[in-house]
C-alpha positions, 0 to 999 in steps of 0.5 A, a space after each residue: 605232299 598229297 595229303 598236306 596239298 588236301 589239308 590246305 585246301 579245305 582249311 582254305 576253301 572254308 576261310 574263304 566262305 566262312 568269312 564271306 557269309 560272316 561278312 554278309 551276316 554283318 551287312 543283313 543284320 537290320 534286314 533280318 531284324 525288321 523281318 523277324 518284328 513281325 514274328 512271336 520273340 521265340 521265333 526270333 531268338 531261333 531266327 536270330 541263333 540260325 543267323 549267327 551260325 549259319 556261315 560256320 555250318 554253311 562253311 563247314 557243309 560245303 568243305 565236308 561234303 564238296 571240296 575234301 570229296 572232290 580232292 581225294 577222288 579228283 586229285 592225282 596222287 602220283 603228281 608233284 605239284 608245289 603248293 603255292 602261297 595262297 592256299 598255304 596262308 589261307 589254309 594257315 588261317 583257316 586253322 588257326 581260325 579254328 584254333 582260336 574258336 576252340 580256345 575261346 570255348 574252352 575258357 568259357 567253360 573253365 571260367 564258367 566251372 570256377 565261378 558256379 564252383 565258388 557259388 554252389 562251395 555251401 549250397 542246399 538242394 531245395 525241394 520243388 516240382 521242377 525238372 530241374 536241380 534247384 540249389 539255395 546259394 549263400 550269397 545275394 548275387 547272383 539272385 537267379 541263375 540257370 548253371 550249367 550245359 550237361 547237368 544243368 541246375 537253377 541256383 537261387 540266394 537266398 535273399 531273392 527267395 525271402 523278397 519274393 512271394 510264392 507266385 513270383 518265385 514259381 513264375 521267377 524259377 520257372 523263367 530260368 527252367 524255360 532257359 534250361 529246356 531251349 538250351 541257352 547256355 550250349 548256344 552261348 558255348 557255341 558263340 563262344 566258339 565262332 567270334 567273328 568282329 563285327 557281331 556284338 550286335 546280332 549277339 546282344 539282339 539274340 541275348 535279348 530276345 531269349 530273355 523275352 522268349 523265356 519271359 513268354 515261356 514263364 507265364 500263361 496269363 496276365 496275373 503270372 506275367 505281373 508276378 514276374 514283372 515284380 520279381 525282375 522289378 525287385 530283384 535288380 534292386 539288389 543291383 548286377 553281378 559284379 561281373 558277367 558270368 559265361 555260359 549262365 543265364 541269369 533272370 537279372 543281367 540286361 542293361 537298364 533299357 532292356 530291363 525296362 523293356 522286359 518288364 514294359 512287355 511283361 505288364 502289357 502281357 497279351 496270349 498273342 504274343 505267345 507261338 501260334 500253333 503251327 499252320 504248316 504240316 512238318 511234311 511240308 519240311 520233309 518234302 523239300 528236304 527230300 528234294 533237295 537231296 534228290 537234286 543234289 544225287 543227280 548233280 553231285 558229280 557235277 559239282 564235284 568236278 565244279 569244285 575240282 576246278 575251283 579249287 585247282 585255280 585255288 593252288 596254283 
């Protein structure tokens, strides 16, 4: 009873402030976004990414560090105390919560494994400089595409390898490299993993600035952004993929107005847009985490007992 008692109340603790900063998340998202404007489009896929996640690691924090700490050494072991309604549905959902991200994920990636199986079934490694796997695919859509989350490979047609001049192509393929080194496709694992309603519209604002993250990641000067601009251009005249594809990121996909506002970015392509360098020294980060900890050694047993009590008028 003691460790069913246990289980309950952190699957319950973690519903309650997972769905709290979800809901939040909802509420703030055009706040967030007339914020990040004034930031360079790579910061604001990061900022973007961070928001949609952080109910899920805030949720998770708080349940690992305070409530299962604060159950098993606060707890009495020896009393028989019924569990109540509440905490069993709650505790009910948070797992089944749980369950349903995983499942979510799992078919992302089955769904993905197949279709990239079926286009690289007559594939042919192509030689380049790049440090990743660059595979001719025999087919004419999905003209370009970053596959793959452990081996990660950018799968080329070769249709968009004849339409394209050389420039277009390196700054094409380098677009999808850029894809591969921030990591895109383990982000869309993971928001596979934490669907909540309500957040279509902060995922399509992420998706689209990563597109514009790694156009900006792609080019150094205004004649590459030209090149890519033209690759996109020509590229989505061979028209979508028939479906959308989990867990690939390809170089054609948006809706038309984002595509526009691609290539719109693209022709008018300024160094500004690009990271500044970095105006705070990293020890700045280092110095507030170390205090954060520091306060929270000193108050931990403070808060465990805070948490105790919390979760006490939780079961009963």
């Amino acid at each position: 009873m003691f460790a069913a008692r246990g289980i309950a109340v952190s699957f319950s603790v973690f519903l309650m402030v997972y769905c709290a900063l979800s809901l939040a998340v909802c509420f703030s998202r055009r706040k967030v976004w007339l914020f990040c404007q004034q930031h360079p489009v790579r910061r604001i896929a990061d900022l973007l990414f961070a928001l949609r996640m952080f109910p899920l690691v805030t949720a998770a924090v708080i349940t690992a560090a305070f409530t299962v700490p604060s159950f098993l050494l606060l707890e009495p072991r020896v009393i028989d105390e019924p569990m109540g309604e509440i905490p069993l549905a709650f505790g009910l959902c948070g797992a089944l919560l749980g369950l349903v991200g995983l499942v979510n994920a799992a078919m992302a990636v089955r769904r993905a494994s197949r279709t990239i199986s079926v286009w690289t079934s007559e594939a042919q490694l192509v030689e380049t400089c790049l440090p990743v796997p660059v595979l001719r695919i025999p087919r004419i859509l999905p003209a370009m595409t970053a596959a793959g989350i452990v081996r990660p490979r950018v799968l080329m047609s070769g249709v968009a390898e004849f339409l394209l001049t050389a420039n277009e192509l390196q700054t094409a393929l380098n677009h999808e490299v850029a894809h591969v080194r921030r990591r895109d496709n383990l982000k869309k694992l993971l928001l596979r993993f934490v669907a909540f309603p309500g957040m279509a519209a902060l995922e399509a604002a992420w998706l689209e600035a990563t597109e514009m993250a790694a156009d900006d990641a792609a080019v150094s000067n205004a004649g590459e952004a030209l090149d890519l601009a033209a690759a996109l251009i020509k590229l989505s005249r061979l028209g979508p993929v028939e479906a959308p594809v989990d867990l690939t990121a390809a170089l054609v996909h948006s809706p038309a107005s984002a595509m526009n506002a691609r290539v719109e970015r693209l022709i008018t392509w300024s160094a500004d847009r690009r990271v500044p360098p970095q105006k705070h020294s990293p020890w700045y980060g280092v110095g507030v985490a170390l205090a954060t900890v520091a306060v929270f050694a000193v108050t931990y047993s403070q808060l465990l007992v805070r948490v105790h009590t919390a979760t006490e008028w939780l079961v009963r």
